[in-house]
C-alpha positions in Angstrom: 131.6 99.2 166.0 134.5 97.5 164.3 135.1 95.3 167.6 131.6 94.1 167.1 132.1 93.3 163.7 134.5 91.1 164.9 133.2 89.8 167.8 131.5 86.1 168.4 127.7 87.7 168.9 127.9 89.3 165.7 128.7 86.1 163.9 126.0 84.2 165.5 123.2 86.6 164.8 124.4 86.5 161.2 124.1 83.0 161.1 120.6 83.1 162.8 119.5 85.6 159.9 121.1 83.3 157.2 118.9 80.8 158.6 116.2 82.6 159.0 116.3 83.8 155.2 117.1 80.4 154.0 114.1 78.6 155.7 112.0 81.3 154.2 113.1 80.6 150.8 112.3 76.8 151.5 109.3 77.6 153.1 108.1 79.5 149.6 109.2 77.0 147.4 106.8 74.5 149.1 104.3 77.0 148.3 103.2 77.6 151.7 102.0 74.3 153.2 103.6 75.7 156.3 101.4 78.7 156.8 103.1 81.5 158.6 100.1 82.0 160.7 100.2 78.2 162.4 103.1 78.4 164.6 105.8 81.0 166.3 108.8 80.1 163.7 106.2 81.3 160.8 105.7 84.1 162.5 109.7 85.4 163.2 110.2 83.9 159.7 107.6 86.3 158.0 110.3 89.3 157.5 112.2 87.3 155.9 109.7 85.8 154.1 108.6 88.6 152.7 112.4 89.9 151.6 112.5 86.7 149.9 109.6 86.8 148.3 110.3 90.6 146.9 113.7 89.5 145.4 112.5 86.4 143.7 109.7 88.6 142.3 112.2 91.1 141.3 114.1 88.2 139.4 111.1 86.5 137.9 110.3 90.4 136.5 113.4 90.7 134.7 113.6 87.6 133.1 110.3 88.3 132.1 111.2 91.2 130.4 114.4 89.9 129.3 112.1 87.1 127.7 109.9 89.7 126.3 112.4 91.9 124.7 114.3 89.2 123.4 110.8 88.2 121.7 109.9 91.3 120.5 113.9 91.8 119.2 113.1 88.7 117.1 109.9 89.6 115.9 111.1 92.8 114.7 113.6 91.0 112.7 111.2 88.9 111.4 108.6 92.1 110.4 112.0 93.8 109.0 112.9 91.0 106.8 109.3 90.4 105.4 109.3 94.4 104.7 112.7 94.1 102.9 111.6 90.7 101.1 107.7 92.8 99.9 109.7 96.0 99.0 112.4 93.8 97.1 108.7 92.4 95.2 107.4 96.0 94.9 110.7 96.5 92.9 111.1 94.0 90.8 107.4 95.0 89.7 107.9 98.0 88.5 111.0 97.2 86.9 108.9 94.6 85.1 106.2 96.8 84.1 108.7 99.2 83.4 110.2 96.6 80.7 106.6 95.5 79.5 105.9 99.1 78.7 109.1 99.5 76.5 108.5 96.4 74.8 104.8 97.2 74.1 106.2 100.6 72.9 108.5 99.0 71.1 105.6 96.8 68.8 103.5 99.7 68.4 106.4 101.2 67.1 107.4 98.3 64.8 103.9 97.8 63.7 103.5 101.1 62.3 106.8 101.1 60.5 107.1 97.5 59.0 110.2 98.7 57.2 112.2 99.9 60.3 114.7 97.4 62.3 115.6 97.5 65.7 117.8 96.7 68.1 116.6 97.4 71.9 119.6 98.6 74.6 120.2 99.8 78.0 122.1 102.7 79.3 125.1 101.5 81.5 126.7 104.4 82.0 126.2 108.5 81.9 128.4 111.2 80.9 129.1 113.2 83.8 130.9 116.0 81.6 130.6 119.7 81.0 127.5 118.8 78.8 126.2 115.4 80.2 124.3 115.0 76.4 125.9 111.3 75.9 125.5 108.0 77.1 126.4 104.4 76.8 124.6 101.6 75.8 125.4 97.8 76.1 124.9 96.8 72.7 127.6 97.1 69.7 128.7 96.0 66.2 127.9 92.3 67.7 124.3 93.6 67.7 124.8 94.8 64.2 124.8 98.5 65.7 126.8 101.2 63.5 127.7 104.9 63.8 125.4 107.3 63.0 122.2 105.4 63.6 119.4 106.9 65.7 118.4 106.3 68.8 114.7 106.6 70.1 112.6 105.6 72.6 108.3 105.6 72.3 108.3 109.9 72.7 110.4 110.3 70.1 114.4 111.0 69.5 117.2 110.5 71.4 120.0 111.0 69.2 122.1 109.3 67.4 125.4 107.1 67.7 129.0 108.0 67.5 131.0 105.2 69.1 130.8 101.8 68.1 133.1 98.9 70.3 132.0 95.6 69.8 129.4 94.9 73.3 128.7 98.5 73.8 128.1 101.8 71.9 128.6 105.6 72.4 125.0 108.1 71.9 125.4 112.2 71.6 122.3 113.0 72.3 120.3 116.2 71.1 121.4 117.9 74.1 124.7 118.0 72.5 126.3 121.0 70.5 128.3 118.4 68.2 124.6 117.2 66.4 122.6 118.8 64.0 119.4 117.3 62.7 116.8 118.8 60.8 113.6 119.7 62.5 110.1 120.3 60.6 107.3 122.5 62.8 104.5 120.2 62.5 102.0 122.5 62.3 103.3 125.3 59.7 106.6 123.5 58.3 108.5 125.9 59.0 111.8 124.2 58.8 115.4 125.0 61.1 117.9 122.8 63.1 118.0 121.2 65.8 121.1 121.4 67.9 122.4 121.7 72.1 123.2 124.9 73.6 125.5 125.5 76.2 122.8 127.7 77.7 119.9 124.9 78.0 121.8 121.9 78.3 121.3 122.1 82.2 117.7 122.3 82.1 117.6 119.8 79.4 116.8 121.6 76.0 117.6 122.2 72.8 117.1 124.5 70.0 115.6 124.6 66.7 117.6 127.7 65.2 117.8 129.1 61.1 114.5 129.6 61.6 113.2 132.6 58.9 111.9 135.6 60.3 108.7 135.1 58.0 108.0 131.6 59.7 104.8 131.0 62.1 106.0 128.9 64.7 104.3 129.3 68.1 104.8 127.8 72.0 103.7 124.3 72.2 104.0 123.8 68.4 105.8 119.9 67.9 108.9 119.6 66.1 109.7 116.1 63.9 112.7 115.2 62.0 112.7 116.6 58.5 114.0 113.4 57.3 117.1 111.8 55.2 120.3 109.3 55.4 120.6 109.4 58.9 117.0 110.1 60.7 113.9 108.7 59.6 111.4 111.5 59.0 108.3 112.1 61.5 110.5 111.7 64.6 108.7 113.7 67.4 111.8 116.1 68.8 110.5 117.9 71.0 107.6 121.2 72.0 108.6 124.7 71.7 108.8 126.2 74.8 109.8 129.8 74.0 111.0 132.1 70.4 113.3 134.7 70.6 115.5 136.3 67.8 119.0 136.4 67.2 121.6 139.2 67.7 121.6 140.5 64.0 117.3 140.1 64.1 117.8 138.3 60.8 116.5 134.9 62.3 114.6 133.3 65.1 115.7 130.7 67.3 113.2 128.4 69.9 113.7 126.8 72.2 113.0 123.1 73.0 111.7 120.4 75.3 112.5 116.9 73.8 109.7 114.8 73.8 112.0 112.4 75.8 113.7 113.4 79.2 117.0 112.3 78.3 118.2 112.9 82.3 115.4 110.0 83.0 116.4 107.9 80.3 117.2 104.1 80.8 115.8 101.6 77.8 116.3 102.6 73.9 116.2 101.4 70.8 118.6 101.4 67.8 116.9 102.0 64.5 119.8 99.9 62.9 117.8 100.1 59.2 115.1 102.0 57.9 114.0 103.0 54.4 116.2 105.6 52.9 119.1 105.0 55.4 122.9 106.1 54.2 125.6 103.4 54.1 128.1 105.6 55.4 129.8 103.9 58.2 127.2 101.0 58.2 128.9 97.3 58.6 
């Protein structure tokens, strides 16, 4: 077999077939005009003819689907971007409507206390402590913000601030163990305060404690500010959400959810002045 291989036949039959195939190729590209029925050379060309024919078929497949994927590649790029681009719009939406509720908010707020001035802030950044009750704003003394002013947003209060620097501020918020405000029961003024607890801080309560043992409070009573230098009074705090009694039974402590989610919190406002308001520490 190798000896053939070699030999002179072999090379002449292979250059009969490489004829052969090549005139068939020809014979295709012309589109037929020699038919392979009309004559004897059509006829010992057909074989080849029809190899041919299979591998330029074969071809013209893939670059058709070459062609075809590359389309669909691009059009998928083009659906990808148009998604990103409406979902970018879809965004910037709510973040609008977001920001048009807060400033609505924000006029009812001012029209129904005529006295009380403002100064409107963003959270930039969370504590991330032990407690994670503070926060910081990006307004400061610039913004004619001071310590010890409170901090509220349209559900009620927030806290109050502790930090001052001069394009940002420092809020402890009722979460925190380190405030104490006093807090009215709405319905039977029954009067305590309102401070963080280790215990609820997770779950994002406070407690109204000092409460008397003859007081009426009940679950889902409201709980304002009492009022004075530092908080306006009226300011929702928050719903009681359970009442037990202390260790020595001589008071009763409840427990509450703040009227504002202070883990979802992003806009607030600065009550820089209201009626009433200490001077202590104000600039």
């Amino acid at each position: 077999m190798r000896f053939f291989l070699r030999s002179k036949r072999f090379k002449i039959i292979c250059g009969i077939t490489a004829g052969l195939i090549a005139l068939s190729i020809v014979l295709r590209l012309i589109g037929g005009v020699i038919a392979p029925q009309a004559s004897i050379l059509g006829a010992v060309a057909q074989p080849f003819r029809s190899v041919a024919t299979y591998f330029s078929n074969k071809i013209d497949d893939f670059k058709t689907k070459y062609y075809t994927g590359d389309q669909l590649l691009k059009e998928n790029q083009k659906l990808q971007s148009r998604l990103d681009e409406l979902t970018s719009q879809v965004v910037d939406y709510n973040d609008l409507k977001k920001e048009n509720d807060f400033l609505k908010n924000f006029l009812e707020i001012k029209e129904k206390h005529k006295d009380w001035k403002f100064e409107s802030a963003t959270l930039i950044s969370r504590d991330h402590g032990a407690s994670g009750a503070s926060f910081t704003i990006n307004k400061g003394s610039v913004n004619g913000v001071a310590a010890r002013d409170p901090v509220i947003t349209s559900s009620g209060l927030v806290g109050y601030i502790t930090e001052v620097g001069p394009s940002y501020s420092k809020v402890t918020t009722i979460l925190s163990e380190n405030i104490h405000v006093g807090g009215l029961d709405y319905r039977t003024s029954d009067v305590g305060v309102v401070s963080g607890d280790a215990k609820y801080v997770k779950k994002g309560q406070c407690v109204l404690k000092n409460l008397p043992r003859s007081c009426s409070v009940a679950l889902n009573d409201i709980v304002v500010t009492v009022g004075g230098e530092i908080f306006p009074e009226g300011l929702v705090i928050g719903t009681i959400e359970s009442i037990s009694s202390d260790e020595s039974q001589t008071a009763i402590t409840a427990v509450l959810k703040p009227g504002t989610d202070i883990s979802e919190i992003r806009d607030v406002m600065v009550l820089t002045y209201f009626e009433g308001q200490g001077t202590l520490d104000k600039k």
